[in-house]
C-alpha positions as CSV (number, residue, x, y, z in Angstrom):
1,X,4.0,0.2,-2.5
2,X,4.2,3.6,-2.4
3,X,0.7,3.4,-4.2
4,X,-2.8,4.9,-3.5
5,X,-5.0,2.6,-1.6
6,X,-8.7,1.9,-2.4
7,X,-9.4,-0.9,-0.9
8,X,-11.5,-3.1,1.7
9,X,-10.3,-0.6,4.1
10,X,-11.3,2.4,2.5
11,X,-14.4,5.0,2.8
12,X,-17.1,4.1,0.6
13,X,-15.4,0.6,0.2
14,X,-17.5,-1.8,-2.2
15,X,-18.0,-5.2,-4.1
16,X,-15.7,-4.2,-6.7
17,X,-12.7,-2.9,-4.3
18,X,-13.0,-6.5,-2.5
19,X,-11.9,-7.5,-5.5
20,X,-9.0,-5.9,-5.8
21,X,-7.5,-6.6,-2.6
22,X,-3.7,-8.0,-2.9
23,X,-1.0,-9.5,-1.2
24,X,-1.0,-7.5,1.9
25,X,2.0,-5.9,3.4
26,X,2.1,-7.3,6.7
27,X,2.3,-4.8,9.6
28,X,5.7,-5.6,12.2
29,X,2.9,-5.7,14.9
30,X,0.0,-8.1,13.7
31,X,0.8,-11.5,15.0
32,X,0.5,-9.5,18.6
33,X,-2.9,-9.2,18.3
34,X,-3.5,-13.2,19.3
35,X,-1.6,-12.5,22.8
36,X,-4.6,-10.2,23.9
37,X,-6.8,-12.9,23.0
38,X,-4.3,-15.4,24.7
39,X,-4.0,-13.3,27.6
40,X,-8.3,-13.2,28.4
41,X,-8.2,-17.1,28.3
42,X,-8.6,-16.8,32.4
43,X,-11.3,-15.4,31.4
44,X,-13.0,-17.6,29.3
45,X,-11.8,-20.7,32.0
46,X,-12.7,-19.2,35.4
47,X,-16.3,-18.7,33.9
48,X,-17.3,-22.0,34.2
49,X,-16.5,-21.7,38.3
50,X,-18.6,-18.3,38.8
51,X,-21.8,-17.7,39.7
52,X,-24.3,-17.1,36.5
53,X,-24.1,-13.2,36.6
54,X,-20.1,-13.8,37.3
55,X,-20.3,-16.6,34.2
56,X,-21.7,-13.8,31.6
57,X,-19.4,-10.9,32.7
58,X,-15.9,-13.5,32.1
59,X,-17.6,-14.8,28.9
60,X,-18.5,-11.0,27.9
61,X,-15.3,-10.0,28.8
62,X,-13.4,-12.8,26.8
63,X,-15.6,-12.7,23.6
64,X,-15.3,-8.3,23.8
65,X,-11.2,-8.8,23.9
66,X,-11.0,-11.1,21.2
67,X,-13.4,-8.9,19.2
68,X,-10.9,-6.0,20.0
69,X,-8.3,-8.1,19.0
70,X,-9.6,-8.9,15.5
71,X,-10.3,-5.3,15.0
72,X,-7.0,-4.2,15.9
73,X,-5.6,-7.1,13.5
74,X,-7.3,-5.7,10.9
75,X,-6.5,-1.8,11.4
76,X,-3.6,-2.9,11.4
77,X,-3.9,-4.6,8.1
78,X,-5.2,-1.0,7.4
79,X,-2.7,0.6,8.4
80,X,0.3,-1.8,6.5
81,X,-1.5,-1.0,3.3
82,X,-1.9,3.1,3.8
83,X,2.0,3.1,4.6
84,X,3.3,1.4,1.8
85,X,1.5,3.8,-0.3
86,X,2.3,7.4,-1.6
87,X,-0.9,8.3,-2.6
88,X,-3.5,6.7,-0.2
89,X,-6.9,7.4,1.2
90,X,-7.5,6.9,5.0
91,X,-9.3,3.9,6.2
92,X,-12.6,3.8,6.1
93,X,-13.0,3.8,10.0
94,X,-10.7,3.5,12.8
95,X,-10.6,-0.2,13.3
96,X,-7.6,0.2,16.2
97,X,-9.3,3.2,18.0
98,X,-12.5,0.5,18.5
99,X,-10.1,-2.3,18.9
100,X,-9.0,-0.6,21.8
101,X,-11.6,0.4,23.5
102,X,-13.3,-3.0,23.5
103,X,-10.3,-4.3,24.5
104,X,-10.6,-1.9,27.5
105,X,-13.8,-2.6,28.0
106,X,-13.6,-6.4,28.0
107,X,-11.3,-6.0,30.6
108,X,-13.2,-4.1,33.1
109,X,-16.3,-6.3,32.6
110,X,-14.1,-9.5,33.1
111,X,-12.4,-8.4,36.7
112,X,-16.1,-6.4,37.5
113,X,-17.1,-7.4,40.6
114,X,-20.2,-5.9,43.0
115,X,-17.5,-4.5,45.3
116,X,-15.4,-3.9,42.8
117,X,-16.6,-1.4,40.5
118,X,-14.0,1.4,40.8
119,X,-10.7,-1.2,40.0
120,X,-12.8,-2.6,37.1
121,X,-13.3,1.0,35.6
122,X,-9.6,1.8,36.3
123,X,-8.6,-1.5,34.8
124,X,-10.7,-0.7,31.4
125,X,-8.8,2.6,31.2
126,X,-5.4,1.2,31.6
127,X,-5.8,-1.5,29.6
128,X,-7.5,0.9,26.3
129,X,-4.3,2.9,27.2
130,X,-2.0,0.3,27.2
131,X,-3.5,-1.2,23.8
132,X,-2.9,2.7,22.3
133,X,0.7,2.6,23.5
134,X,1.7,-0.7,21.9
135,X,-0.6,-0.4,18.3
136,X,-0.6,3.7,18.0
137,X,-3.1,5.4,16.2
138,X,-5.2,5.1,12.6
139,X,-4.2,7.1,10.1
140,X,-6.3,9.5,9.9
141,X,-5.9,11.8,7.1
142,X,-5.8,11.1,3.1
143,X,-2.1,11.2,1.9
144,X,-0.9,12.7,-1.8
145,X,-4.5,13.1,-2.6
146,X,-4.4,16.9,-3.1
147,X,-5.7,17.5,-6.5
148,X,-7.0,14.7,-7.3
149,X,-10.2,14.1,-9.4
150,X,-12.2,11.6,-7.2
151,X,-14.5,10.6,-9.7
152,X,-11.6,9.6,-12.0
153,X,-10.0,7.6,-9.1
154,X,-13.0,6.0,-8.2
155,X,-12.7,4.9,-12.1
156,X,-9.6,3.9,-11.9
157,X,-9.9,1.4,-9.1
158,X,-12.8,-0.1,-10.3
159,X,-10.5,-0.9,-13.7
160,X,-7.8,-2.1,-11.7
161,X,-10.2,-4.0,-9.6
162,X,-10.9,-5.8,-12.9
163,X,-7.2,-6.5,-13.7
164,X,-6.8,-7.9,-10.2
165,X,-9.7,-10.1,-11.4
166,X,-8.1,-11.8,-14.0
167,X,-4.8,-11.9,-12.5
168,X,-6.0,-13.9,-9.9
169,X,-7.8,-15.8,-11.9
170,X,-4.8,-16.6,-13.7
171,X,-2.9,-17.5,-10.8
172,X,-6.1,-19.8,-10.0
173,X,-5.9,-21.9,-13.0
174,X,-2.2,-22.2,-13.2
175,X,-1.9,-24.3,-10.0
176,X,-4.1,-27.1,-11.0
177,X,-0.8,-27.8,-13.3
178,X,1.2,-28.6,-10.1
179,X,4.1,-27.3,-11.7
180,X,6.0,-24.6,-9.5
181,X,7.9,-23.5,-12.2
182,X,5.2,-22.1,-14.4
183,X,3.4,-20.8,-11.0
184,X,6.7,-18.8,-10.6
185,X,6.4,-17.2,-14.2
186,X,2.3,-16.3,-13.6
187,X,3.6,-14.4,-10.4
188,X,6.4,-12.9,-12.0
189,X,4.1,-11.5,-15.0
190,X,1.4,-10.7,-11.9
191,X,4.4,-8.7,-10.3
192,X,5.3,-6.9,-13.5
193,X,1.3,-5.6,-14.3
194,X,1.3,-4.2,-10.9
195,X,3.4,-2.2,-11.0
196,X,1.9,-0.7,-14.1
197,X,-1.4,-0.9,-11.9
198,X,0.9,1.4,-9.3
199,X,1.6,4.1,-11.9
200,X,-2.1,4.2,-13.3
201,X,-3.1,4.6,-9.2
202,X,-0.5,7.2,-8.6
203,X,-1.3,9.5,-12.4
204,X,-5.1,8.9,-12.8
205,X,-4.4,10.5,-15.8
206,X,-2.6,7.5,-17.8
207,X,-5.5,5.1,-17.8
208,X,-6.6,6.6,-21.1
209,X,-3.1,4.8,-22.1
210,X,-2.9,1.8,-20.3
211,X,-6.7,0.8,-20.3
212,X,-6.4,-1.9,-22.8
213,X,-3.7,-3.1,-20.8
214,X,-5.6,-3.7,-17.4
215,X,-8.8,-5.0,-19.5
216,X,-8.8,-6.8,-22.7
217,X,-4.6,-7.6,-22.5
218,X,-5.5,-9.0,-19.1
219,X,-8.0,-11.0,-19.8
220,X,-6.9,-12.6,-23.1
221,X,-4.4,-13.4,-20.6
222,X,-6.4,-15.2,-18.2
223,X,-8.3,-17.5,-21.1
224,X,-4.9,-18.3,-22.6
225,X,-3.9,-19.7,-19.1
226,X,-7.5,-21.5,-18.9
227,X,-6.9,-23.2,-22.0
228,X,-3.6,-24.4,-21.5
229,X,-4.1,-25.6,-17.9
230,X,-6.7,-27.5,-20.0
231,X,-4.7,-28.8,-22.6
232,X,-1.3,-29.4,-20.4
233,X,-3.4,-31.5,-18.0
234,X,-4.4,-33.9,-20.5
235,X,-1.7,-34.2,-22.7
236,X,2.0,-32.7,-21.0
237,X,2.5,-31.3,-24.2
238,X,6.0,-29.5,-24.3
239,X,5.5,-27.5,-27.0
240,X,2.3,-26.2,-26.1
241,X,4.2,-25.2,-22.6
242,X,7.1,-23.6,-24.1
243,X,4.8,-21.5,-26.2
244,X,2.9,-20.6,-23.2
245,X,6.2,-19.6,-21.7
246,X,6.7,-17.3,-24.6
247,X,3.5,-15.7,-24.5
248,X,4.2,-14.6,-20.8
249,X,7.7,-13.2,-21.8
250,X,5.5,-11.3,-24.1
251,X,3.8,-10.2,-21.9
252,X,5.9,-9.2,-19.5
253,X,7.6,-7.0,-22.1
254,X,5.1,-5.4,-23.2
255,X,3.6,-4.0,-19.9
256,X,7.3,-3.0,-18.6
257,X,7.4,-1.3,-21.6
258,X,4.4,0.3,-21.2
259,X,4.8,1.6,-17.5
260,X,8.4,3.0,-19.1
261,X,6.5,4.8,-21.6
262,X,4.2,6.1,-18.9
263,X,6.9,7.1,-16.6
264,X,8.9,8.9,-19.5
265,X,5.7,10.4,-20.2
266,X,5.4,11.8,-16.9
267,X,8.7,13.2,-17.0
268,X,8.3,14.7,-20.6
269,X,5.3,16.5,-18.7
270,X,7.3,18.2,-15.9
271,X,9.6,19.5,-18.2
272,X,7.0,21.5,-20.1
273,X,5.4,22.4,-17.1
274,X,8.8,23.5,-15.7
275,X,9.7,25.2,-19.5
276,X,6.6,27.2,-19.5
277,X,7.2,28.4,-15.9
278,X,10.5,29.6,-16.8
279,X,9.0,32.0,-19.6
280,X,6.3,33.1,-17.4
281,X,9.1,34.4,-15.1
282,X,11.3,35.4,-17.7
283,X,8.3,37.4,-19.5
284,X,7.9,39.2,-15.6
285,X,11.6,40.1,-15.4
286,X,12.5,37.3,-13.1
287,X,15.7,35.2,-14.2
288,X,15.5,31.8,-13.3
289,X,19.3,30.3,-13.7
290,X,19.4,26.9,-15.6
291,X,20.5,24.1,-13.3
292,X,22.7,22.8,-16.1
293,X,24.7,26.3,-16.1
294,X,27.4,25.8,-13.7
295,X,28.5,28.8,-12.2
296,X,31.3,30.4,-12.6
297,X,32.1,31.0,-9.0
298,X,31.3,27.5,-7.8
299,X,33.5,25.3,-5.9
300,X,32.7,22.9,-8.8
301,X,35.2,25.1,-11.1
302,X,37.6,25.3,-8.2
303,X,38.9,21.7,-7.7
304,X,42.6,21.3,-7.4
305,X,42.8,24.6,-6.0
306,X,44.2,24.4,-2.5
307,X,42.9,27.0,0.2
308,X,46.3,28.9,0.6
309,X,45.7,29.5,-3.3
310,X,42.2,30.7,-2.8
311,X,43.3,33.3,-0.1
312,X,45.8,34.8,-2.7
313,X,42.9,35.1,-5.4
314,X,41.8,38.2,-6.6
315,X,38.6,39.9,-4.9
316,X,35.2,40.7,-7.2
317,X,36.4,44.3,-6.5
318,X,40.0,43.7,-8.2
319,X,42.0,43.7,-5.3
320,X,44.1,40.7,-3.8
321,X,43.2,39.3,-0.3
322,X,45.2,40.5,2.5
């Protein structure tokens, strides 16, 4: 998923991005995040054998380091979704920075004690350190998003948002037929528009081209599924199915085919861009050599030739190596 992210994570995040929000990639570190919670359980269990000042600061410590440890589970949620993307916008705020320091600071409160002050502030700061070494920092920056038109991205996630809409809506409807198999062939088809959702994230541009795709294709899609789910509940109808089955090969075709066309669009693109750089240079007396023009002194033309018979090859100035 090298993709651009705007999502739930993202600045200026909104209703419509919740929407979109897919399967995440799952960062290598979340499950982690419940040991720190695991590990203030003394916490939370001594507190009933303190005193009632001692009682709030282990119940304020506990409830601050499993706060820290949901925010850290979600940065790095964050953080899963900004790496498997090539164009992404940084998360909206530093979830693990704040994960860590409550974590930190739940600590100190928890082993604070009146004669104890200066090993509870040491503790905090160890344990905010600690939580930096094992989760790392936010991402902090906005990848691949140099020239880009923010006002057409901000259009283009709130199509896709859409499309994510219905796709999920299909996948809804499908599983009140209990039947694996068709679930399989909704994912699949779900698999195959996202990645023309990808290409439309990563070239703003396209979505002039593939809008009908992520709108009205989408959601004919969706009430087709809602009316067979109807129909196949009541009557198991086989022919009905198979011609459901049909439609989503259909599908399927069509919006591989139409991510093809995008990405041979793209390429058809570069090559003018490249072609009308060449001229530019060749108009200012610069030469730029065609890639496809092997030249004549490359190795490439000298296969089979063994190095005693390169030595006894004739020099550029005409005369024979020594």
């Amino acid at each position: 998923m090298s993709e651009r992210y705007r999502g739930p994570y993202s600045p200026g995040a909104g209703t419509a991005s919740q929407s979109q929000r897919r399967t995440q990639n799952r960062h290598r570190y979340e499950s982690r995040t419940k040991w720190i919670t695991v590990a203030a359980l003394p916490f939370l269990v001594s507190a009933f054998w303190q005193t009632p000042l001692g009682m709030v600061a282990c119940l304020a410590g506990f409830g601050l380091v499993a706060f820290g440890s949901s925010l850290t589970r979600e940065g790095l949620r964050a953080q899963a979704e900004y790496d498997a993307r090539r164009v992404a916008r940084r998360p909206g705020w530093p979830r693990k920075l704040f994960g860590g320091v409550l974590t930190g600071l739940g600590l100190g409160i928890g082993a604070a004690q009146p004669d104890f002050l200066g090993g509870a502030i040491v503790i905090a700061m160890a344990g905010a350190f600690l939580h930096y070494l094992a989760f790392g920092p936010d991402p902090m920056r906005d990848k691949g998003m140099e020239g880009i038109d923010s006002f057409q991205q901000d259009r283009v996630a709130r199509i896709i948002a859409e499309g994510e809409a219905y796709l999920e809506g299909m996948q809804d409807a499908i599983r009140r037929t209990s039947d694996r198999r068709l679930e399989a062939r909704v994912t699949l088809f779900a698999e195959t528009a996202r990645d023309l959702f990808r290409r439309v994230e990563e070239d703003p541009g396209d979505l002039a081209a593939a809008r009908r795709y992520l709108g009205v294709y989408l959601m004919g899609a969706r009430d087709a599924t809602v009316k067979f789910v109807d129909l196949y509940a009541q009557t198991r109808d086989a022919d009905a199915r198979a011609q459901y089955e049909a439609l989503l090969t259909d599908l399927e075709e069509n919006f591989a085919a139409r991510t093809r066309s995008l990405i041979e669009n793209g390429r058809t693109d570069f090559d003018i861009e490249s072609q009308v750089l060449r001229e530019r240079l060749a108009r200012e007396g610069v030469r730029v050599p065609d890639p496809a023009e092997a030249a004549p002194d490359s190795i490439e033309d000298r296969r089979g030739v063994d190095l005693a018979d390169l030595f006894r090859m004739p020099s550029r100035t005409g005369r024979k190596q020594d």
